[in-house]
LONUMI-117516 format. One line per 3 residues: number of its first residue (from 0); their letters; for each residue x, y, z of C-alpha. Coordinates in steps of 0.001 Angstrom, whole numbers, plus 500000, padded with zeros to 6 digits. Layout:
BEGIN
NUM = A = X,Y,Z | ...
REM end
This chain:
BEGIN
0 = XXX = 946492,691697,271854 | 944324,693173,268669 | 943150,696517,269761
3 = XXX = 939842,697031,269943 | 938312,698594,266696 | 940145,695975,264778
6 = XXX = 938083,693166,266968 | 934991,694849,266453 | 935544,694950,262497
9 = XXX = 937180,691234,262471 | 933835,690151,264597 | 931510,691876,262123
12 = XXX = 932993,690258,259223 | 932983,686912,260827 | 928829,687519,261432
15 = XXX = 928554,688429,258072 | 930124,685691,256909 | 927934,683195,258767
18 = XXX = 924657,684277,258173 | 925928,684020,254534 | 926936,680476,255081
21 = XXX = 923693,679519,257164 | 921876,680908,253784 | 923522,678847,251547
24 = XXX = 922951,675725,253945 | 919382,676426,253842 | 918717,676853,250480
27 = XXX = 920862,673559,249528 | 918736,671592,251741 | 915837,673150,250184
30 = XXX = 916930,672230,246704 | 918431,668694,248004 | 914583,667591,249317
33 = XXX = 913600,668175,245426 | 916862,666524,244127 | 916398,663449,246532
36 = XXX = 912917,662056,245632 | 913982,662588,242057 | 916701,660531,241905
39 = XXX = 915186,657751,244737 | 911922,657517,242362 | 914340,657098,239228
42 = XXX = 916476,654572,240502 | 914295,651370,240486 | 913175,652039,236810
45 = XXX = 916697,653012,235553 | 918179,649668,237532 | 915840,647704,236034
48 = XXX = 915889,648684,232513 | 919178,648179,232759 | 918877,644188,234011
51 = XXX = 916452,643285,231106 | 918424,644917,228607 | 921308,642906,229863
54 = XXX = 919581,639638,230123 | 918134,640493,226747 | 921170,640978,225145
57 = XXX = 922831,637850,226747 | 920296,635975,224915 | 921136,637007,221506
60 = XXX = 923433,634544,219481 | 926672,636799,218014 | 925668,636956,214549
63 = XXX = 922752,639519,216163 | 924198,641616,218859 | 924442,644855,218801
66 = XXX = 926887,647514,217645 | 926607,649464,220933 | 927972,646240,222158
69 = XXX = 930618,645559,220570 | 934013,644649,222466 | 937327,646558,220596
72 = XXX = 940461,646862,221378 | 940648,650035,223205 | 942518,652472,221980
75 = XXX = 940413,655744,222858 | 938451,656559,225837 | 936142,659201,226025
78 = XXX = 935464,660347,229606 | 932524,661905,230079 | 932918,663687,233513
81 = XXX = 929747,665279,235361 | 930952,667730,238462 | 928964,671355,238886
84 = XXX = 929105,674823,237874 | 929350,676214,241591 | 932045,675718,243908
87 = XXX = 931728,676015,248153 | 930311,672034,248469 | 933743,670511,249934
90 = XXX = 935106,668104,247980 | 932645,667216,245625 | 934784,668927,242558
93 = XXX = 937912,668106,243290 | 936821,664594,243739 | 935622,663753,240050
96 = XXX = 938851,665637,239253 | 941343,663293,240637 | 939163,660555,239451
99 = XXX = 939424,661993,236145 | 942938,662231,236567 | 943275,658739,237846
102 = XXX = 941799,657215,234526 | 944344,658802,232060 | 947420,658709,234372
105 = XXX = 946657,655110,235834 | 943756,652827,234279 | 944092,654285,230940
108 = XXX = 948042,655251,230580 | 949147,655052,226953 | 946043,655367,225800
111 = XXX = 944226,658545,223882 | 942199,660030,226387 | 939281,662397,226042
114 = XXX = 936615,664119,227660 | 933316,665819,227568 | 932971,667613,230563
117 = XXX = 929673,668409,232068 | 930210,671104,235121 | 932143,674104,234496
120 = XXX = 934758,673553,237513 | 935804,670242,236146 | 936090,671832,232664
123 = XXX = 938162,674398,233881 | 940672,672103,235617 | 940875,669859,232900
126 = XXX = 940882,671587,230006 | 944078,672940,231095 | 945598,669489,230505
129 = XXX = 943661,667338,227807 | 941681,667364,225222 | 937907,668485,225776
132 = XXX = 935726,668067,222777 | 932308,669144,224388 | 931573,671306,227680
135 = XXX = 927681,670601,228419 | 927716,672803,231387 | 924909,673919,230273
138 = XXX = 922267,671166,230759 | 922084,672842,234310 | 920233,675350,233276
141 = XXX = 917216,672794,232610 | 917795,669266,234112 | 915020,667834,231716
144 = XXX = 915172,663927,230303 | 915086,665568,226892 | 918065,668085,227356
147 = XXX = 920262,664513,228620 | 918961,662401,226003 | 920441,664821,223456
150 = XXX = 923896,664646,224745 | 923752,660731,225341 | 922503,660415,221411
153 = XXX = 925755,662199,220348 | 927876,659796,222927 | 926186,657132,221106
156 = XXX = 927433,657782,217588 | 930587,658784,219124 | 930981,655210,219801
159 = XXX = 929517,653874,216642 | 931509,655915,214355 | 934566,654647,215721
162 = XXX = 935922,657614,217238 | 936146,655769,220727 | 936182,652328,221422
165 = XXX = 935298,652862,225052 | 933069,655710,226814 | 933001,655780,230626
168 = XXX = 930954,658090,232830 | 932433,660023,236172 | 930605,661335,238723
171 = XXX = 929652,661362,242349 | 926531,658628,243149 | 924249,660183,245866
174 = XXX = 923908,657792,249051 | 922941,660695,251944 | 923263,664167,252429
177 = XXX = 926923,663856,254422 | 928034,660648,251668 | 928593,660694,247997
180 = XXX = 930364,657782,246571 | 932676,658649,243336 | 931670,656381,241036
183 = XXX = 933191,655385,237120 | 930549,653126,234830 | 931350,652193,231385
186 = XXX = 928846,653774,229373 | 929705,651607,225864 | 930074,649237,225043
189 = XXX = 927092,647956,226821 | 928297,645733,229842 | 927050,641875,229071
192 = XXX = 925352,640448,232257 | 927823,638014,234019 | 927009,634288,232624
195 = XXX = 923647,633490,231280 | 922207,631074,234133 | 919212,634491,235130
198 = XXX = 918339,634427,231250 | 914595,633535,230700 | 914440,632211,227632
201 = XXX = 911059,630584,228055 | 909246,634032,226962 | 907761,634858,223718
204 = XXX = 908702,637814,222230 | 906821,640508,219828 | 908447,641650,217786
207 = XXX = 911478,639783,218148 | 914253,639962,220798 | 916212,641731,218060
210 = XXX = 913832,644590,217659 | 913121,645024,221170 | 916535,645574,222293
213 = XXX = 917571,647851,219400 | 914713,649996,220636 | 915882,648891,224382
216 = XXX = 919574,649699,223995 | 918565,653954,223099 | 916217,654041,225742
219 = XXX = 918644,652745,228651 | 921435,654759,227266 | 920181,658100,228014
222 = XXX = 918180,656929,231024 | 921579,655510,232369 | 923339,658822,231762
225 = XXX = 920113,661093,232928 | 920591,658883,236082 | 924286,659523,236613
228 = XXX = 923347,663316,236032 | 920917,663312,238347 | 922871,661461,241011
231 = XXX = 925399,664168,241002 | 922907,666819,240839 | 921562,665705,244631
234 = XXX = 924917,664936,245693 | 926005,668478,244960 | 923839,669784,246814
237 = XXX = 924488,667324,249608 | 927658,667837,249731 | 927132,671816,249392
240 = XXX = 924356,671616,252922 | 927135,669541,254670 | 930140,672192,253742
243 = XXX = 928113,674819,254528 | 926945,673533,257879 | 930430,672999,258761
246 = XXX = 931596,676759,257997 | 928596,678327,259986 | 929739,676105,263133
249 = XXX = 933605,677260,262047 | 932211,680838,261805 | 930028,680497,265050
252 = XXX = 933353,679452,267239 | 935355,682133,266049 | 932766,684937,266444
255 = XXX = 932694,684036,270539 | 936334,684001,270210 | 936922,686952,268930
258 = XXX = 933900,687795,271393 | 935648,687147,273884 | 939071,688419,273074
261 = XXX = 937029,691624,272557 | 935501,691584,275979 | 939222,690720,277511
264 = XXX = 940926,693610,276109 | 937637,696053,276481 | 938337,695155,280300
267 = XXX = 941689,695265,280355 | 941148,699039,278865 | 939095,700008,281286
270 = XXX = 941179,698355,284072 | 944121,700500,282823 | 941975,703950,282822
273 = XXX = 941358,702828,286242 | 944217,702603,287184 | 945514,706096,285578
276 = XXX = 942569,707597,286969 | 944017,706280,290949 | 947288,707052,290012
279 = XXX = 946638,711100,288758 | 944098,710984,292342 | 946961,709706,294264
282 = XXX = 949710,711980,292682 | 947816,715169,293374 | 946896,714215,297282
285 = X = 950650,714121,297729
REM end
């Protein structure tokens, strides 16, 4: 059994260690309240953007569509993978990681795979490996609609240019503090809407449908990225209440442990002076 001073420093550390964790718990809930409504207001607006740009687009004959839409065979993939900059929130990183992984080992073997990373713990990981040509970590600093927009603008003439036939977007889609869903969207081309029987055509449109989705198509871009930021930004924190929930309850069982371990042997100490105590008592009445 531990002796005693090296219980009473183990159980310190352990106390320390959970009122650190407890901290961190409540400030991630804090920040998560914040995170929440912003990304549960956004939603609506971003989904629906989305739909009329689709149905839009369905209506156009080919002769008119777009170049974000156009269908090539793929050759390169940019992956554009969102994670965080902080560790300690379970397996939130390491998710979008073997995600990541999954794409140029599996769905994309063969093919020229690239990234833009935006969280400095997926950047380190794979940067290691492939080929990052931007690390955005620092959008974090100021989660604004502008400070997105910018990166989704250069994603966009990523894909015109021709440098990559296909972009898709990794990250972790906020459904409740205790889930996050990893979730992989193709960001361009634009995804047509499945068959053309929800197409209103029965509308009339000014300016034309021409000029109202090549002002559309922008606008849902970086609304559809800012999204996908934003769902990872609550589900970091999420996920980063839920770890560190689970490591103050880990820290609170092994303080009374240790508690108790300490109280054993402090009693078997004293049971033992006892004892010596009786035995010198005994050894001098004889």
């Amino acid at each position: 059994m531990a002796n005693l001073k090296e219980l009473r420093s183990r159980i310190t550390s352990v106390s320390s260690t959970m009122q650190i964790t407890s901290a961190m718990k409540m400030v991630s809930a804090a920040k998560l309240n914040k995170a929440q409504m912003a990304i549960t207001a956004m939603r609506p607006y971003a989904d629906k953007l989305t739909e009329l740009l689709q149905s839009l687009s369905a209506s156009l004959d080919s002769d008119s569509a777009s170049a974000y839409a156009e269908e090539r065979e793929v050759n390169k993939v940019l992956v554009v993978a969102i994670a965080s900059n902080r560790g300690l929130a379970g397996a939130f990183n390491t998710n979008i990681i073997k995600a990541s992984r999954d794409l140029y080992q599996n769905t994309y073997a063969g093919k020229q795979v690239d990234f833009v990373t935006i969280g400095k713990k997926v950047n380190d990981i794979v940067s290691k490996t492939h080929t990052v040509i931007a690390n955005k970590s620092q959008v974090y600093d100021d989660l604004t609609f502008v400070n997105v927009a910018t990166i989704a603008e250069e994603l966009m003439v990523l894909f015109t240019n021709r440098s990559y036939d296909k972009i898709v977007v990794v990250y972790n889609k906020f459904r409740n503090a205790a889930s996050q869903d990893v979730t992989t969207e193709q960001f361009l081309p634009i995804v047509p809407v499945k068959g053309n029987e929800n197409v209103n055509l029965d509308y009339v449109f000014e300016p034309s449908k021409e000029e109202i989705v090549e002002e559309l198509i922008p606008k849902s871009l970086k609304t559809q990225l800012y999204k996908a930021i934003r769902d990872s930004f609550a589900s970091e924190h999420g996920a980063r209440m839920t770890a560190m929930h689970k490591a103050t309850d880990n820290a609170t069982e092994l303080r009374d442990a240790l508690k108790l371990s300490y109280n054993k042997a402090r009693q078997a100490s004293i049971t033992n002076e006892i004892l010596e105590i009786v035995g010198g008592a005994e050894a001098l009445n004889n």
